[in-house]
ROMARDREN-949636 format. One record per residue (C-alpha): residue number from 0; x, y, z. Coordinates in nm, 2 decimals, decimal comma, always signed. Layout:
<pt><nr>NUM</nr><x>X</x><y>Y</y><z>Z</z></pt>
...
END
This chain:
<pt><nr>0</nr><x>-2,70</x><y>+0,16</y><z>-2,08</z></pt>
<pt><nr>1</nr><x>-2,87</x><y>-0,18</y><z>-2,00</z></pt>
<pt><nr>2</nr><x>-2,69</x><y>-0,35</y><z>-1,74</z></pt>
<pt><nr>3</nr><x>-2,54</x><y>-0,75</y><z>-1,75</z></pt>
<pt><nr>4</nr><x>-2,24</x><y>-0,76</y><z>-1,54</z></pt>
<pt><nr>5</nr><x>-2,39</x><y>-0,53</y><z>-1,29</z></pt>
<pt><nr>6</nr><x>-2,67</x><y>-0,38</y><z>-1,05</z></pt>
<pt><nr>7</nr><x>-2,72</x><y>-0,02</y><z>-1,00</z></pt>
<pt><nr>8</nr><x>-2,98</x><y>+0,07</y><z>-0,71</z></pt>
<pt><nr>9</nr><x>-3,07</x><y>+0,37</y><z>-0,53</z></pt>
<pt><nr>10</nr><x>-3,22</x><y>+0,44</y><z>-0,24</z></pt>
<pt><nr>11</nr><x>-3,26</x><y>+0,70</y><z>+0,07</z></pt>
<pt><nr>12</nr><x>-2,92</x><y>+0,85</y><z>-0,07</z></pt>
<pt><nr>13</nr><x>-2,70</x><y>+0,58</y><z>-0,11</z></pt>
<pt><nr>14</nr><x>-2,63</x><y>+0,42</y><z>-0,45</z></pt>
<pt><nr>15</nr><x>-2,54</x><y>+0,02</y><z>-0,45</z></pt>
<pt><nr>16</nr><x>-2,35</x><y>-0,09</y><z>-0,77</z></pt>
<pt><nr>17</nr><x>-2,29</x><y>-0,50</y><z>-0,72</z></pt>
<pt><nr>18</nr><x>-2,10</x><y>-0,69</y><z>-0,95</z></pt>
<pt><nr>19</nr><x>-2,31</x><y>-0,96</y><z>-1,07</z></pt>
<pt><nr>20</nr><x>-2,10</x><y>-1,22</y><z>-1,20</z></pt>
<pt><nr>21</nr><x>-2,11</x><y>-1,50</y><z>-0,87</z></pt>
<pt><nr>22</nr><x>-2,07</x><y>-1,78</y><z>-1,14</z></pt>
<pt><nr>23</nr><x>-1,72</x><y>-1,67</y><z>-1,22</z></pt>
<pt><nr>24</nr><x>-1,63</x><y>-1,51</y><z>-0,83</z></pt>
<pt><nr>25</nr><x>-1,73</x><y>-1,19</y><z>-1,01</z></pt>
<pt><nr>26</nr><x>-1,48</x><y>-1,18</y><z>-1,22</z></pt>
<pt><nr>27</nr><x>-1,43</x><y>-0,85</y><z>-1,43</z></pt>
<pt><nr>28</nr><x>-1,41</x><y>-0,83</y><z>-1,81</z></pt>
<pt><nr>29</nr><x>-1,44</x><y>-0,55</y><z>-2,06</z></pt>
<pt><nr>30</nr><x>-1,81</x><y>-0,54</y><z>-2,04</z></pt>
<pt><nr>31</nr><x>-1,76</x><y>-0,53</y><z>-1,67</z></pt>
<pt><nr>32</nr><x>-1,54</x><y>-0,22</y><z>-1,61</z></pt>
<pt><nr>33</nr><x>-1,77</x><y>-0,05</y><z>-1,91</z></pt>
<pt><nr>34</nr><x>-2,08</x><y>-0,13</y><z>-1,70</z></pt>
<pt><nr>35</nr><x>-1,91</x><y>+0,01</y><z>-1,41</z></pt>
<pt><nr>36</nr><x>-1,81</x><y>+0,31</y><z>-1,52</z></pt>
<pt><nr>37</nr><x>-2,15</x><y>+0,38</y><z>-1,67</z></pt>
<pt><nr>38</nr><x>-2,25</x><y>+0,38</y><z>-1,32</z></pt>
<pt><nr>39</nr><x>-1,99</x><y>+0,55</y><z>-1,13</z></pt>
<pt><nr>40</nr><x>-2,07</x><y>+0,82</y><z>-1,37</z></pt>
<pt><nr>41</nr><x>-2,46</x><y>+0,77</y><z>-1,30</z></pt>
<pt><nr>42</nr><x>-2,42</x><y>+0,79</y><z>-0,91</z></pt>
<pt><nr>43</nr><x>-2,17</x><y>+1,14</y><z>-0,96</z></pt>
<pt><nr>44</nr><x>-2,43</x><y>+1,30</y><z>-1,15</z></pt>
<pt><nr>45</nr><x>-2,68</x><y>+1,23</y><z>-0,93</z></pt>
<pt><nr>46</nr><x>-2,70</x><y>+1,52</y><z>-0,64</z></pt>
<pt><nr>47</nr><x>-2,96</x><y>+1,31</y><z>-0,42</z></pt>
<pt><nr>48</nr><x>-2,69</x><y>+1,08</y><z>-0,38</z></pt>
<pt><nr>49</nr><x>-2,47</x><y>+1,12</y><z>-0,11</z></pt>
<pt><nr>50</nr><x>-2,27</x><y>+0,79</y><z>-0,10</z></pt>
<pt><nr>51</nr><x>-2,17</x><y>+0,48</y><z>-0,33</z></pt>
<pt><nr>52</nr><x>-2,17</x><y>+0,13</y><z>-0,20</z></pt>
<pt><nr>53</nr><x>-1,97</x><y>-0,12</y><z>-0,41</z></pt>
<pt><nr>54</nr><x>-2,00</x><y>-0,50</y><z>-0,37</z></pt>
<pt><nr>55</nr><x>-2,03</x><y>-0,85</y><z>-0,47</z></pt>
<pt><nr>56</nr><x>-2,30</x><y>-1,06</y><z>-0,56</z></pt>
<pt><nr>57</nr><x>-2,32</x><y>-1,40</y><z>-0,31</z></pt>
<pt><nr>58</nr><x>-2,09</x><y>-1,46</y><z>-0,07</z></pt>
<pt><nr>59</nr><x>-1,80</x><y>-1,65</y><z>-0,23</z></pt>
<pt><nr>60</nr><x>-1,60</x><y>-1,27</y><z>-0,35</z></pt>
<pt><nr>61</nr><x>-1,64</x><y>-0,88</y><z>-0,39</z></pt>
<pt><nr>62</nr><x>-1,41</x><y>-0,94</y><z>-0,69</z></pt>
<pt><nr>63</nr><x>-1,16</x><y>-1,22</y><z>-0,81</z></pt>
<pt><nr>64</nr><x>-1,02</x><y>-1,02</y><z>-1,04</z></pt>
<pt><nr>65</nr><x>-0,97</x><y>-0,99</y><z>-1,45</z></pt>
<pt><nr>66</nr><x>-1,15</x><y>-1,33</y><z>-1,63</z></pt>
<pt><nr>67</nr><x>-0,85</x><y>-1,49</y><z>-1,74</z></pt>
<pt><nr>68</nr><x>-1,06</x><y>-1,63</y><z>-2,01</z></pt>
<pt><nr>69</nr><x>-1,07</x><y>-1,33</y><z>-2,19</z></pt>
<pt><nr>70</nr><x>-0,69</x><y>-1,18</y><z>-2,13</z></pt>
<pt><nr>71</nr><x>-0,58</x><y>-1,49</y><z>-2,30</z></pt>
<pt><nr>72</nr><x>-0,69</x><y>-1,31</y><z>-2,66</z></pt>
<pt><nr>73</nr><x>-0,50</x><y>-1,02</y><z>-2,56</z></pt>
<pt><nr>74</nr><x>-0,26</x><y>-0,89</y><z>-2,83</z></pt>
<pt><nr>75</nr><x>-0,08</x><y>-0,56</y><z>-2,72</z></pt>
<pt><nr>76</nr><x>-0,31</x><y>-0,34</y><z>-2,88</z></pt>
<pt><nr>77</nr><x>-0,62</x><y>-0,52</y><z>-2,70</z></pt>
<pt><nr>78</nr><x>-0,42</x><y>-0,45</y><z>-2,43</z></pt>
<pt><nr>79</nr><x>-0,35</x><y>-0,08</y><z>-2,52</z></pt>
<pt><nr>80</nr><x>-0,75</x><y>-0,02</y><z>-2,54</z></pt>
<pt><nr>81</nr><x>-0,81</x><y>-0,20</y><z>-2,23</z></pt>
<pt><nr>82</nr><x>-0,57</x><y>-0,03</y><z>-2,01</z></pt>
<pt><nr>83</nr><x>-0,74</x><y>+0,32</y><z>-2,11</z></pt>
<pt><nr>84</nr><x>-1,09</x><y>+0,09</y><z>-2,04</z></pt>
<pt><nr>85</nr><x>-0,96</x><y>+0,07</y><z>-1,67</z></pt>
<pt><nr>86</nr><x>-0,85</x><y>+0,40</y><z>-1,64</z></pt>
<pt><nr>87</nr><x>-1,14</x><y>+0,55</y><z>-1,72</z></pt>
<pt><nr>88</nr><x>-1,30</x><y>+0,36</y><z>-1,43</z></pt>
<pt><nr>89</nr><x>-1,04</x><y>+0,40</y><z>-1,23</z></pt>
<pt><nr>90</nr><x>-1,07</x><y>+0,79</y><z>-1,30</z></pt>
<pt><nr>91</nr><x>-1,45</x><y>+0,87</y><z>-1,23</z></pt>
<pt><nr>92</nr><x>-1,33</x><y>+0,62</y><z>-0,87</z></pt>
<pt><nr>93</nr><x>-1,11</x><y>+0,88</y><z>-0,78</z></pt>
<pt><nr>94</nr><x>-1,26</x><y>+1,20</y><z>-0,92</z></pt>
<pt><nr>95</nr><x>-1,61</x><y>+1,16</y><z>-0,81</z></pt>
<pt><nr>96</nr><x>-1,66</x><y>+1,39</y><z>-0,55</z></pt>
<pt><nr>97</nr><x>-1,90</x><y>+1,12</y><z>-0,33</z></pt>
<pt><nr>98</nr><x>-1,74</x><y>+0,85</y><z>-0,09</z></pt>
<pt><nr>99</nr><x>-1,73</x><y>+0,51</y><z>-0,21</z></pt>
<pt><nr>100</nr><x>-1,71</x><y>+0,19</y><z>+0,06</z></pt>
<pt><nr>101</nr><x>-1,62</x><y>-0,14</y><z>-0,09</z></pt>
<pt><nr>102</nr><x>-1,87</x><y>-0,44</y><z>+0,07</z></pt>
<pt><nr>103</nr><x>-1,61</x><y>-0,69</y><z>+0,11</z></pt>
<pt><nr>104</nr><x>-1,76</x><y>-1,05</y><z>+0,10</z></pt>
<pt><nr>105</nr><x>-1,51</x><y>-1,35</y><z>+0,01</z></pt>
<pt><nr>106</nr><x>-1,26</x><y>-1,30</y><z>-0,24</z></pt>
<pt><nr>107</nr><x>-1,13</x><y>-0,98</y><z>-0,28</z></pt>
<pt><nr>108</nr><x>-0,83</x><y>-1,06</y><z>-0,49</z></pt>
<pt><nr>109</nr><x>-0,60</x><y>-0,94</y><z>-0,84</z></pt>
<pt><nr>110</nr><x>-0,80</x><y>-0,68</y><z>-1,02</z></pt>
<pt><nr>111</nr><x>-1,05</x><y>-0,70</y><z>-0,73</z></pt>
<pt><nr>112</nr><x>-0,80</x><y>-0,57</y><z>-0,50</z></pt>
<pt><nr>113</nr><x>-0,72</x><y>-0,28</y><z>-0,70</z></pt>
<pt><nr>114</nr><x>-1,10</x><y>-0,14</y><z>-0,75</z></pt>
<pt><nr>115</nr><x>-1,15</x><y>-0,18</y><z>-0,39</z></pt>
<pt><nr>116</nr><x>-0,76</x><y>+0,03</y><z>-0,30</z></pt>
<pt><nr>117</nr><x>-0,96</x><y>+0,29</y><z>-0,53</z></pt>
<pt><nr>118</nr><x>-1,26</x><y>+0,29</y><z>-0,32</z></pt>
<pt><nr>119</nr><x>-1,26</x><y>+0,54</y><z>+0,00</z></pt>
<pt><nr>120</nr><x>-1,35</x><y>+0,33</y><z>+0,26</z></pt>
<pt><nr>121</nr><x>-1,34</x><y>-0,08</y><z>+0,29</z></pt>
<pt><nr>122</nr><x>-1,54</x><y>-0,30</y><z>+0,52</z></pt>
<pt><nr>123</nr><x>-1,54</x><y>-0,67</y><z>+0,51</z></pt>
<pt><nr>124</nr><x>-1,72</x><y>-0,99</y><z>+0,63</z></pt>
<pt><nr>125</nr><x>-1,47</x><y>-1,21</y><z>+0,89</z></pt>
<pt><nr>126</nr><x>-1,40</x><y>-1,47</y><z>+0,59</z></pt>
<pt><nr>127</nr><x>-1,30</x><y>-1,22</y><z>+0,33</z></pt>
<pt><nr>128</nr><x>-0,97</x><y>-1,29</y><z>+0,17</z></pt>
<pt><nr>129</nr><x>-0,75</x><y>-0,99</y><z>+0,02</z></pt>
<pt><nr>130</nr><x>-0,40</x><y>-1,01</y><z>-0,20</z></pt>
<pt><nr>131</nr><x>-0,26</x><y>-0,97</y><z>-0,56</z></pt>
<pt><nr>132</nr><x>-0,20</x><y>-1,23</y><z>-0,82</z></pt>
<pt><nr>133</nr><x>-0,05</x><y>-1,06</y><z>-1,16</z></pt>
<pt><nr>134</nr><x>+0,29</x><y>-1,27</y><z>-1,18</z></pt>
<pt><nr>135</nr><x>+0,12</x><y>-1,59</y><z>-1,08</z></pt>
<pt><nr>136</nr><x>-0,01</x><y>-1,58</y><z>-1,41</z></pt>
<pt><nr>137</nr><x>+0,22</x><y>-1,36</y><z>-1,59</z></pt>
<pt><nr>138</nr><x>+0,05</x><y>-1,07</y><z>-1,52</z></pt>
<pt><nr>139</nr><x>+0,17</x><y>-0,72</y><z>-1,32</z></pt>
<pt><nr>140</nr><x>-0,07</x><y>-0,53</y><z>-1,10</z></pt>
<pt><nr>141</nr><x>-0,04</x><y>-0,18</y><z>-1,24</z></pt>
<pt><nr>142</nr><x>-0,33</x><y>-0,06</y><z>-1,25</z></pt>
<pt><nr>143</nr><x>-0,33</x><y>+0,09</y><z>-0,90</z></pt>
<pt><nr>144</nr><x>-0,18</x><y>-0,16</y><z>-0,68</z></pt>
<pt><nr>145</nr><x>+0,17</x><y>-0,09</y><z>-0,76</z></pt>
<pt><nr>146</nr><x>+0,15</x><y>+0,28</y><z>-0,71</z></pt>
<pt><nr>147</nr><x>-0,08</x><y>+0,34</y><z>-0,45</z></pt>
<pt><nr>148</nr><x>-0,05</x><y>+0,01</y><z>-0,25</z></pt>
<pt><nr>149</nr><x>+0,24</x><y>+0,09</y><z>-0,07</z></pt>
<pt><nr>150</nr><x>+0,01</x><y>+0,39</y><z>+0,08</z></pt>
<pt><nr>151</nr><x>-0,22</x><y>+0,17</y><z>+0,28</z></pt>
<pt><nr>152</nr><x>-0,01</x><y>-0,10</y><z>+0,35</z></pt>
<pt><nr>153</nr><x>+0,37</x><y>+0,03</y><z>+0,37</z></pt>
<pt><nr>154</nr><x>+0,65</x><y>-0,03</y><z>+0,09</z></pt>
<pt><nr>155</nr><x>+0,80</x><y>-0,36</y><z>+0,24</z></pt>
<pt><nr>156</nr><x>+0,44</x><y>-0,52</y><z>+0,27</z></pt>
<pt><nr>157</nr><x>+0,30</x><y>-0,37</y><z>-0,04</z></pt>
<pt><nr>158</nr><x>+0,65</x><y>-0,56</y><z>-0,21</z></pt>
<pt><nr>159</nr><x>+0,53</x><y>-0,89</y><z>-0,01</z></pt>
<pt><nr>160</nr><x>+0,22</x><y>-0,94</y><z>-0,15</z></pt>
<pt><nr>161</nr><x>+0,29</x><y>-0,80</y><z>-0,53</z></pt>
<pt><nr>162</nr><x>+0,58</x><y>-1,06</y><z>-0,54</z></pt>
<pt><nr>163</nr><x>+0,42</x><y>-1,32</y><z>-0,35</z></pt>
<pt><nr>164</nr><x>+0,08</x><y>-1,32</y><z>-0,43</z></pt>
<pt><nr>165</nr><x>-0,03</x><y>-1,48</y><z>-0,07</z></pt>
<pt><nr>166</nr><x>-0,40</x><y>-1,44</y><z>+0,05</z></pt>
<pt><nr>167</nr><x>-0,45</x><y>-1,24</y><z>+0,37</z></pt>
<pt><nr>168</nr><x>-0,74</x><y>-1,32</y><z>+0,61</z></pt>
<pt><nr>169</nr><x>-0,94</x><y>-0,93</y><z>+0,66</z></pt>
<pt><nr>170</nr><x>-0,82</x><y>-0,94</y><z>+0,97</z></pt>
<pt><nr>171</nr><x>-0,47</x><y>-0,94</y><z>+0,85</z></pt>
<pt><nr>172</nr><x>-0,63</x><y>-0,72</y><z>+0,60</z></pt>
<pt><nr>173</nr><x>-0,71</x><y>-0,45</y><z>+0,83</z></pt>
<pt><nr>174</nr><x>-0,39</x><y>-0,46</y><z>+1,09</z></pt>
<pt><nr>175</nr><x>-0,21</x><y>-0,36</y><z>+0,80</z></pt>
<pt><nr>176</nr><x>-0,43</x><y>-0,07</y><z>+0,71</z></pt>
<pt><nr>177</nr><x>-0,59</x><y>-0,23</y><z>+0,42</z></pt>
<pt><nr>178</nr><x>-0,92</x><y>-0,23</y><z>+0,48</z></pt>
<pt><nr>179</nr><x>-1,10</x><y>-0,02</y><z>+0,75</z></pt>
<pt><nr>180</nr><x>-1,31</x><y>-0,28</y><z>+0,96</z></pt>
<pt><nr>181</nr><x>-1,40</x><y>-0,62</y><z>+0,99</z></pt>
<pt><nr>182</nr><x>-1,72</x><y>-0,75</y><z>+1,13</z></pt>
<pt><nr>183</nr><x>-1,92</x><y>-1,09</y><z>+1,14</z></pt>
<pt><nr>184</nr><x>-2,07</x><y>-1,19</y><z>+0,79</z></pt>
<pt><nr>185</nr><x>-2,45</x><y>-1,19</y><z>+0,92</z></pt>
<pt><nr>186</nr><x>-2,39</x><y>-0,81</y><z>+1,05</z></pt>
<pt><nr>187</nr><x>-2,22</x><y>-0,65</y><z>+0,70</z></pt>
<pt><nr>188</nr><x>-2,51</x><y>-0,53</y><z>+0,56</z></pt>
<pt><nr>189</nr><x>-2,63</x><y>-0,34</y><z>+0,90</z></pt>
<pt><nr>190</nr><x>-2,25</x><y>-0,20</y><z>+0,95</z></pt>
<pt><nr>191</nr><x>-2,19</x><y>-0,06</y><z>+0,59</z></pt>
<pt><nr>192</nr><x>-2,58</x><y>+0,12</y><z>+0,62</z></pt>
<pt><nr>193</nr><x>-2,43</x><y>+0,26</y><z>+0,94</z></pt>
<pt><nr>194</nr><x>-2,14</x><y>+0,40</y><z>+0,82</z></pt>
<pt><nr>195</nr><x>-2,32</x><y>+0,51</y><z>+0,53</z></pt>
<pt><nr>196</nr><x>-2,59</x><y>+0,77</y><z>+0,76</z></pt>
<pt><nr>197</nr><x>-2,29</x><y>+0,87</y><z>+0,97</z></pt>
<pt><nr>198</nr><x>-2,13</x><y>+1,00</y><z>+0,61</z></pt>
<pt><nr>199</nr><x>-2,46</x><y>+1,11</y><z>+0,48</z></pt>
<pt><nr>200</nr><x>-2,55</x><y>+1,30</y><z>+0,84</z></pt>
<pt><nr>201</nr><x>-2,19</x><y>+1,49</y><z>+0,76</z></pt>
<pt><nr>202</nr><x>-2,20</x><y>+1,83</y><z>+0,53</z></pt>
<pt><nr>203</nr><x>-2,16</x><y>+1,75</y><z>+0,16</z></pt>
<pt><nr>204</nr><x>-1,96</x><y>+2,02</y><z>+0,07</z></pt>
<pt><nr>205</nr><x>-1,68</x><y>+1,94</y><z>+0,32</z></pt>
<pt><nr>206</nr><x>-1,72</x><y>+1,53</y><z>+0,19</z></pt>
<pt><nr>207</nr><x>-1,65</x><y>+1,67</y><z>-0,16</z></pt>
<pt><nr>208</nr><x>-1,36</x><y>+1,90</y><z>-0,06</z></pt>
<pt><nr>209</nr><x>-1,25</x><y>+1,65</y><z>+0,21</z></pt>
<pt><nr>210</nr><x>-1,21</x><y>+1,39</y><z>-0,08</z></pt>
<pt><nr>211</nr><x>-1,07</x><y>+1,62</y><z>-0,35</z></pt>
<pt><nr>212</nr><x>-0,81</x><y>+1,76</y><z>-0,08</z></pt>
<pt><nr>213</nr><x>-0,73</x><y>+1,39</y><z>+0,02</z></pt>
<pt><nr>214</nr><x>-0,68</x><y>+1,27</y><z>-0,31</z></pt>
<pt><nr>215</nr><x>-0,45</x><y>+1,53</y><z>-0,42</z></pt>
<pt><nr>216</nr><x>-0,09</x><y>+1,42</y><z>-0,34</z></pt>
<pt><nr>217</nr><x>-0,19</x><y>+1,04</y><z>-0,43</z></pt>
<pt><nr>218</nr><x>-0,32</x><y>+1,09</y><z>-0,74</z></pt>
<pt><nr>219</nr><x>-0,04</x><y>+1,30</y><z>-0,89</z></pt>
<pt><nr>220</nr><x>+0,16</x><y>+1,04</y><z>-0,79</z></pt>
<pt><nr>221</nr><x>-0,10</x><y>+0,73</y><z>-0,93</z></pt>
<pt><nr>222</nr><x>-0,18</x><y>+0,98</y><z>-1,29</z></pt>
<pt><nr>223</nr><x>+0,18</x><y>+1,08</y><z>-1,29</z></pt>
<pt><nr>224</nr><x>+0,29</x><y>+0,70</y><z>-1,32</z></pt>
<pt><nr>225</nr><x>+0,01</x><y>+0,60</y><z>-1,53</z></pt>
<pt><nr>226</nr><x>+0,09</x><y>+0,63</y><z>-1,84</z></pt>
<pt><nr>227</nr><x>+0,43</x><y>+0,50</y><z>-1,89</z></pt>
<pt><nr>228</nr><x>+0,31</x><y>+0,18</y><z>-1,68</z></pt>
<pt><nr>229</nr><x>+0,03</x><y>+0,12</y><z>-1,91</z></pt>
<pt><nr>230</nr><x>+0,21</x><y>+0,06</y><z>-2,19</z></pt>
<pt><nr>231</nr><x>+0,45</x><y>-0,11</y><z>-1,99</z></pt>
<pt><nr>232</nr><x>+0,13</x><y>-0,33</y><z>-1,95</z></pt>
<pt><nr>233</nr><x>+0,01</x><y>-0,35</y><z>-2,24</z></pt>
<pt><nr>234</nr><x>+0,35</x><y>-0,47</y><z>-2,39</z></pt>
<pt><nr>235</nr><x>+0,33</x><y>-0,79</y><z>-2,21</z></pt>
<pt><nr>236</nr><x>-0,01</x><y>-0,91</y><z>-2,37</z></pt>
<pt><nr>237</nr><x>+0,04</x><y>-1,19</y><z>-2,56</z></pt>
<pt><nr>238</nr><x>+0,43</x><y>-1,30</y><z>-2,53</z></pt>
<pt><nr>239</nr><x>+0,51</x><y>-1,66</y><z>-2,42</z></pt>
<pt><nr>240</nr><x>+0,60</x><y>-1,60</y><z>-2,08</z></pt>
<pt><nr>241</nr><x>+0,22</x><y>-1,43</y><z>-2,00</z></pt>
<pt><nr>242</nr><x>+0,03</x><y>-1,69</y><z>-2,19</z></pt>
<pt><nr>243</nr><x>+0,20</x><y>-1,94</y><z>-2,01</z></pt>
<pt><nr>244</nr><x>+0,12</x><y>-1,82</y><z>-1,69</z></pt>
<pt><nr>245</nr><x>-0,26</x><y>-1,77</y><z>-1,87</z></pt>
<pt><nr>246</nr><x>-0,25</x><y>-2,12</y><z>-2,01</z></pt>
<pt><nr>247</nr><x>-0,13</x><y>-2,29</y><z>-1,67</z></pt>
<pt><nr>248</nr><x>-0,46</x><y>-2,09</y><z>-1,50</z></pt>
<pt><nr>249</nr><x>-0,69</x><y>-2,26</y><z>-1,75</z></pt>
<pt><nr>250</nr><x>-0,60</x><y>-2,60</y><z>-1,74</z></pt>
<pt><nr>251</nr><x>-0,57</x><y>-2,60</y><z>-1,37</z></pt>
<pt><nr>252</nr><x>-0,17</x><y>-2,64</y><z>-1,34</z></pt>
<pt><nr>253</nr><x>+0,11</x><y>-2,43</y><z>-1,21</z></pt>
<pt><nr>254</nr><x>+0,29</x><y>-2,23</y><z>-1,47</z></pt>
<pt><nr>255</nr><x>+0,64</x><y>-2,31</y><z>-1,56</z></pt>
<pt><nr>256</nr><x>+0,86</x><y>-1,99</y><z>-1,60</z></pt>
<pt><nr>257</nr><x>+1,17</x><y>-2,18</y><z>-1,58</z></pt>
<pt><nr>258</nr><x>+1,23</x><y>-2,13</y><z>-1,92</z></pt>
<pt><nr>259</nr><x>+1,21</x><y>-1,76</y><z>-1,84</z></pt>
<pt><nr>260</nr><x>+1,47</x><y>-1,76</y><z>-1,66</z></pt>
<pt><nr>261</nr><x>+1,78</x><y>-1,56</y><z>-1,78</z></pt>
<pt><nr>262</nr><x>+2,14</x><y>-1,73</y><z>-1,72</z></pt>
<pt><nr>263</nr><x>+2,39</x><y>-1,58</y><z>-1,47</z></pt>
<pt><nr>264</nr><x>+2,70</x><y>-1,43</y><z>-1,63</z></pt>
END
């Protein structure tokens, strides 16, 4: 596959996939999660690699999340197909058998916040910013954050910032056990190499069953709840009260779900 959303590098071991959208925050479309599951899949298969970096290209976001651009020509069969898009990326996330660390620069928000819950390990610059957005726009976060949220961060927080949608500083980010460490912006690079020989100087048979072994009780819980909430999902594509909260995005205003509202009684 020949690579436009993405980067795919490898070297002494480690593999570095980087979104490469910095024009739209990195934004994530269809080609996107394709491209990136090309390459989860590439680095898996490869047995000189040990370990998977995943960032952001610049320093404005790791990932802002879907392109609202394109979910506004979502119908509910679009959305049907693209929910089994992300959980095939999702999947090879999980499955793969190698560590993934998310690189957080900037934004690491929506969508962006749920690829980096799948990753193993999450590292990020001082002026990173981490939280969900779905019913901002009329959207729901369930493609991971909803189920396995709660995990890292506790139910009552994980509630806070589906319902609210506020942005967290990665400091904030990492007292509530969303993100492993935090470090200045200039040293990111160096830390994430260094974490990434202390995995690779580890045995990679006890990496792969330490992952699998970890995994296990989450993931019947995440695969377990996946399918009834993707087509919970999907349903929502293209009613009124999602493509006003699409619509409002677009031209820069806040949504109006007023009219959503059901009477009391």
């Amino acid at each position: 596959m020949t690579y436009e959303d993405i980067r795919y590098e490898s070297r002494d071991n480690i593999a570095t996939i980087t979104i490469n959208r910095p024009e739209v925050r990195n934004s994530v479309r269809p080609k996107t999660y394709e491209e990136l599951t090309h390459a989860m899949h590439c680095a898996a298969n490869d047995e000189t690699i040990g370990v998977v970096v995943l960032t952001g290209e610049g320093d404005k976001a790791f990932c802002s999340g879907g392109d609202v651009r394109d979910q506004s020509k979502r119908i509910p069969q679009v959305g049907r197909t693209h929910m089994r898009r992300l959980f095939a990326l999702s999947s090879v996330m999980r499955m793969m058998d190698k560590p993934i660390i998310a690189k957080v620069r900037g934004y690491c928000v929506g969508g962006g916040n749920e690829i980096n819950i799948f990753c193993d390990l999450s590292i990020a610059s001082e002026d990173a910013k981490f939280g969900q957005t779905g019913p901002r726009v009329g959207s729901i976060p369930i493609w991971g954050a909803c189920q396995l949220l709660a995990r890292y961060v506790g139910e009552r927080k994980a509630r806070e910032m589906v319902y609210l949608c506020r942005l967290y500083t990665a400091q904030e980010a990492r007292e509530m056990g969303l993100i492993n460490q935090v470090c200045k912006a200039e040293e990111l690079d160096a830390v994430v190499d260094g974490v990434c020989k202390e995995i690779l100087a580890k045995s990679p048979q006890s990496i792969r069953i330490a992952k699998i072994a970890l995994n296990t009780g989450t993931d019947q819980e995440f695969y377990g709840s996946y399918f009834p909430t993707s087509e919970l999902l999907a349903s929502i594509y293209g009613n009124d009260e999602n493509m006003e909260g699409i619509r409002a995005f677009l031209e820069k205003r806040k949504p109006d779900f007023s009219k959503y509202r059901r009477p009391i009684g």
